[in-house]
C-alpha distance (Angstrom), angle and dihedral (degrees) to the residues before:
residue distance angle dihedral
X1 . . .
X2 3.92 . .
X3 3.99 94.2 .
X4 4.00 85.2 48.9
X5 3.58 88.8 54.4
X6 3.48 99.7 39.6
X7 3.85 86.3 52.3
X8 3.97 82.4 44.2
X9 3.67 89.1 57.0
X10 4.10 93.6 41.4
X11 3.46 83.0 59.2
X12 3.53 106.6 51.7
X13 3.88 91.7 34.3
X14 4.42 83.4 61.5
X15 3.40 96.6 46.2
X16 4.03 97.3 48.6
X17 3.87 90.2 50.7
X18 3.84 93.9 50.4
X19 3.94 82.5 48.3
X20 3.80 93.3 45.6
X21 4.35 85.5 47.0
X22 3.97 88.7 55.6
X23 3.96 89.7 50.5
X24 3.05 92.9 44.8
X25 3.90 104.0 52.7
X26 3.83 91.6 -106.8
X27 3.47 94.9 101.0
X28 3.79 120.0 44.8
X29 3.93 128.0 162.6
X30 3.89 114.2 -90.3
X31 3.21 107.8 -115.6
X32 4.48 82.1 67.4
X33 3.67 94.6 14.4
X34 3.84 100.4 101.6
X35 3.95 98.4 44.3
X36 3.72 99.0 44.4
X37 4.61 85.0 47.3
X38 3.33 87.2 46.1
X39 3.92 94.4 47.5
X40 3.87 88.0 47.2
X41 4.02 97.0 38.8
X42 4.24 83.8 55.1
X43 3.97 92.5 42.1
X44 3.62 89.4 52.1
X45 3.83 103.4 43.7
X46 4.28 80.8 49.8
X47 3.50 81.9 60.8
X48 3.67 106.0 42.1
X49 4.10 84.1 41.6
X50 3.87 79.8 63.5
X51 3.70 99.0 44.1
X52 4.21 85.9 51.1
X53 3.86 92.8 51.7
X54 4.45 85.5 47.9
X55 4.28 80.9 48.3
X56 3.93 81.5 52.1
X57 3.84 100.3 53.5
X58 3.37 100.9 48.1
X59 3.69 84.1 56.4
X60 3.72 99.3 -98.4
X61 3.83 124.2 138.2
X62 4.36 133.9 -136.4
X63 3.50 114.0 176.4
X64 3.77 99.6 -136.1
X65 3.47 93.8 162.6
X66 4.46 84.3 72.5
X67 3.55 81.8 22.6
X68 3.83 117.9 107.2
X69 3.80 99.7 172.9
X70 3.88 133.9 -161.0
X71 4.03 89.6 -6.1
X72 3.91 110.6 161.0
X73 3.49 112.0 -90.9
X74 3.94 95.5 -136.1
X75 3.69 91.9 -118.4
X76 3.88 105.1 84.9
X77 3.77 88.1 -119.8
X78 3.47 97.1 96.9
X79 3.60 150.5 -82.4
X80 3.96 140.7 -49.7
X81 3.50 159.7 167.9
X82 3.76 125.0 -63.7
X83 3.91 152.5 167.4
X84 3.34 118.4 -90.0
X85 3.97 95.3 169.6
X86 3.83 127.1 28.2
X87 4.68 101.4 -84.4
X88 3.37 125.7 -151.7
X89 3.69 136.3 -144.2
X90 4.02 105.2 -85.7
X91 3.63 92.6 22.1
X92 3.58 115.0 151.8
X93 3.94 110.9 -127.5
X94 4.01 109.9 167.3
X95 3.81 125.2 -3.2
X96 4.28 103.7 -169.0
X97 3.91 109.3 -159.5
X98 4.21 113.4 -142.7
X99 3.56 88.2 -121.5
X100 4.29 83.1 78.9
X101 3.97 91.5 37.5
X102 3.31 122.4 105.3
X103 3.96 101.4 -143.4
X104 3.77 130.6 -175.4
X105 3.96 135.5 179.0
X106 4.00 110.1 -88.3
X107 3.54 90.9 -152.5
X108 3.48 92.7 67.3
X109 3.27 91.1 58.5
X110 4.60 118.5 124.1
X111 3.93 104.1 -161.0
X112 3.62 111.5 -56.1
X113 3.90 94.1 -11.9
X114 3.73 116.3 101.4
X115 3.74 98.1 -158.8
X116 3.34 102.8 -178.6
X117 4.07 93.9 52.3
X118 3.85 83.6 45.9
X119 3.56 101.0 58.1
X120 3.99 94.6 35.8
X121 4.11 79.3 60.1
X122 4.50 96.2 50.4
X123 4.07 80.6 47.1
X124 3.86 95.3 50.4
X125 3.79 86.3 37.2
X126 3.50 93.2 56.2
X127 4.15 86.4 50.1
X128 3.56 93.4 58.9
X129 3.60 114.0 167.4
X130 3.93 88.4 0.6
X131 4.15 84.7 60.3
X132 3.85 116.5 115.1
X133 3.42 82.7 -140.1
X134 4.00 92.6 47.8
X135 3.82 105.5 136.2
X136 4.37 88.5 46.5
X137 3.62 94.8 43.8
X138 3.79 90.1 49.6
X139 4.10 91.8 49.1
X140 3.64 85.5 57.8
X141 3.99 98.3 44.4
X142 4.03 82.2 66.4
X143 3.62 96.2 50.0
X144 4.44 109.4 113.7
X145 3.78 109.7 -102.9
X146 4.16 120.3 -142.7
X147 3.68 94.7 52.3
X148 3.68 97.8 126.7
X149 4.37 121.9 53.8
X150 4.12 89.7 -118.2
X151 4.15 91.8 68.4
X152 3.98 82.5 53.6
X153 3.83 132.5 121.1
X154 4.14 104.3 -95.4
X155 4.04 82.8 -110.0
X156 4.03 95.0 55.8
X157 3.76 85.2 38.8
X158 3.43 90.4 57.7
X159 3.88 104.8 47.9
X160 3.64 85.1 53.1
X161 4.01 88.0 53.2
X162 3.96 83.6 51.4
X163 3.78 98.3 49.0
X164 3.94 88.8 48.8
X165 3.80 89.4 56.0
X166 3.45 97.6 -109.0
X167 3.90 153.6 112.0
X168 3.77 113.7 -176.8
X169 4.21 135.9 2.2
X170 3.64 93.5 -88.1
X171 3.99 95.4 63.2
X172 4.09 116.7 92.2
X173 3.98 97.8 -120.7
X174 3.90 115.7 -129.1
X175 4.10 91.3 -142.8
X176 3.85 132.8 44.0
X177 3.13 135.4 -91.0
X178 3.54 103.5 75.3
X179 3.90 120.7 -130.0
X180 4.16 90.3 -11.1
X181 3.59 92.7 169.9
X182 4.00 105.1 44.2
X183 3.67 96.5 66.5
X184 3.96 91.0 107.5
X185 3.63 102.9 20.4
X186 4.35 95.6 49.7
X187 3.93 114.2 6.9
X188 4.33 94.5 39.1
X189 3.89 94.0 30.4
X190 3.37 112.6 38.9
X191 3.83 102.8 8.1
X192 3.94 94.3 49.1
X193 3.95 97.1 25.0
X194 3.44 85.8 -121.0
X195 4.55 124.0 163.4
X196 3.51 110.6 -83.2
X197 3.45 92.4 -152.4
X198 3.71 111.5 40.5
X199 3.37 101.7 97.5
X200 4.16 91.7 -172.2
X201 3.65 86.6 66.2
X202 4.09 95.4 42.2
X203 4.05 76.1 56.8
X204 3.95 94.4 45.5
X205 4.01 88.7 52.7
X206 3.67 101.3 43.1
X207 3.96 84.4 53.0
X208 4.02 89.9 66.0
X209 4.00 84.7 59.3
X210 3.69 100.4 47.4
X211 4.01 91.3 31.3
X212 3.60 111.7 19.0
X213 4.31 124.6 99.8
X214 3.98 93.9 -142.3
X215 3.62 102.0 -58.9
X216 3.78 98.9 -18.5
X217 3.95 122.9 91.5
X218 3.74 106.7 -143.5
X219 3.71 125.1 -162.6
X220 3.95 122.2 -136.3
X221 3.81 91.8 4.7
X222 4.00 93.5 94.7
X223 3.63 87.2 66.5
X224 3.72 95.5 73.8
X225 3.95 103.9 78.2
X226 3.85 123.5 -129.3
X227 3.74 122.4 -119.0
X228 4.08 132.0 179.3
X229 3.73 97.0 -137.8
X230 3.48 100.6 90.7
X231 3.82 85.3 174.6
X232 3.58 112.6 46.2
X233 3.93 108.9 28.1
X234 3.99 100.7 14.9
X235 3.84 107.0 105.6
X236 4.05 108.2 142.7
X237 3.93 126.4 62.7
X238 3.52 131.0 -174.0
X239 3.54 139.1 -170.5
X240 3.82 92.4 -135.2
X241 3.52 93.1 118.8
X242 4.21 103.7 52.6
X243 3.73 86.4 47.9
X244 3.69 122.2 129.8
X245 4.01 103.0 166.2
X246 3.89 91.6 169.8
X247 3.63 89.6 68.8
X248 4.03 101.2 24.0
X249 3.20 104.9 30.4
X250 4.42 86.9 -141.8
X251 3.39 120.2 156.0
X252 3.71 120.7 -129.7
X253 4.24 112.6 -107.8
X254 3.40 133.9 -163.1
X255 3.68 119.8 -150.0
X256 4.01 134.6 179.3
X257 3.59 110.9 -119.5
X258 3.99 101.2 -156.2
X259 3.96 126.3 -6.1
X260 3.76 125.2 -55.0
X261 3.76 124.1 -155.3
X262 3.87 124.4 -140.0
X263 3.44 112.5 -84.6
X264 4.05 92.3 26.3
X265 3.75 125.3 128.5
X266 3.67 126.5 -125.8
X267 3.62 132.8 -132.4
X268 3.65 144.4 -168.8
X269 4.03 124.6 -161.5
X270 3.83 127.6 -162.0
X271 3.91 83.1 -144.9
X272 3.80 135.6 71.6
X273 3.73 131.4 -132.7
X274 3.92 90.3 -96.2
X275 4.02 93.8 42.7
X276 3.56 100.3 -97.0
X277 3.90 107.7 146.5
């Protein structure tokens, strides 16, 4: 019964992201499909070529020249991060200053929610082009909404509830992740007082759990995709995660962990070799 539902779930979980890729633009019939990608791909990487240049003047570094950025992955899911020159071990590959991170106070953290980091990102938002952190903030205006189950209708949200084994909060779940669908409803509304019904800020706050390095937003590090084996395909680390740039004032670095050939994707991991997250 659980591997049926955990298939069940597998299922369901596939076919909502393929749906969510063909609202989103991602996805587009074939006879179309490869013109309007390849406008997008190009409009993005015009962006993110801007976003490397704002890195630049605040004295960061991105070593384009190993660089091969926002190439397609070869798996229709989307796009990543990979070698255009032979890296070694050690090599230095982005170095993100905190003057471009968006940084909020952990302890005001509810659950998951960084609250702090959230509603520095509606202010900046609400900047726009008048934003110190402008060409970021419009990189992530562009990013596809509905990509995680608690943006859902009530309906969708509630199949997923089913398929985890559960009803309400107070249930133990049978499947991972933990309270999927309550990001908005408990941790943003309640936990971080946030609008119930402004759905631009629901958007804003689910971005700090698909984008966010604890309760830091940092630019140009989403690009590098995530993968579980830590010992095979793993080859970048960063210390994204311990930093604390409102008290440091570090700057976030990523750093190949063993030799990449040309041509070779990177990857990040929330895990170490021995499990540690």
């Amino acid at each position: 019964m659980m591997l049926s539902r955990l298939r069940l779930l597998l299922v369901v979980w596939g076919v909502w992201s393929s749906l969510a890729r063909v609202s989103s633009g991602e996805h587009v019939e074939a006879s179309t499909g490869k013109v309007e990608a390849s406008s997008m791909l190009d409009a993005k990487k015009k962006q993110v070529e801007a976003l490397v240049e704002w890195v630049r003047s605040k004295g960061g570094f991105v070593d384009t020249q190993k660089l091969d950025i926002l190439q397609p992955t070869g798996t229709g899911t989307g796009t990543g991060l990979f070698a255009k020159e032979a890296i070694q071990a050690g090599d230095l590959l982005m170095e993100i200053p905190p003057s471009c991170i968006v940084s909020g106070n952990p302890e005001k953290a509810f659950d998951e929610m960084q609250c702090d980091t959230i509603r520095k990102l509606i202010r900046e938002f609400k900047l726009g082009d008048e934003s110190s952190y402008a060409p970021f903030i419009q990189y992530l205006a562009t990013l596809p909404k509905g990509r995680l189950p608690s943006s859902w209708s009530e309906t969708a949200r509630a199949l997923i509830r089913r398929l985890l084994g559960v009803m309400t909060r107070d249930e133990n779940q049978r499947l991972p992740p933990e309270d999927v669908t309550g990001w908005i409803t408990h941790e943003f509304v309640q936990g971080c007082r946030g609008d119930p019904k402004n759905t631009m800020e629901h958007h804003i706050a689910l971005l700090t759990i698909q984008r966010g390095w604890g309760s830091d937003m940092v630019p140009l590090l989403d690009l590098v995709n995530h993968h579980s084996d830590v010992v095979n395909k793993v080859n970048t680390q960063t210390n994204a995660l311990d930093l604390d740039t409102a008290d440091t004032g570090a700057s976030a670095r990523l750093v190949a962990t063993r030799d990449v050939a040309v041509g070779q994707e990177l990857y990040l991991s929330f895990v170490g070799e021995e499990g540690e997250v």
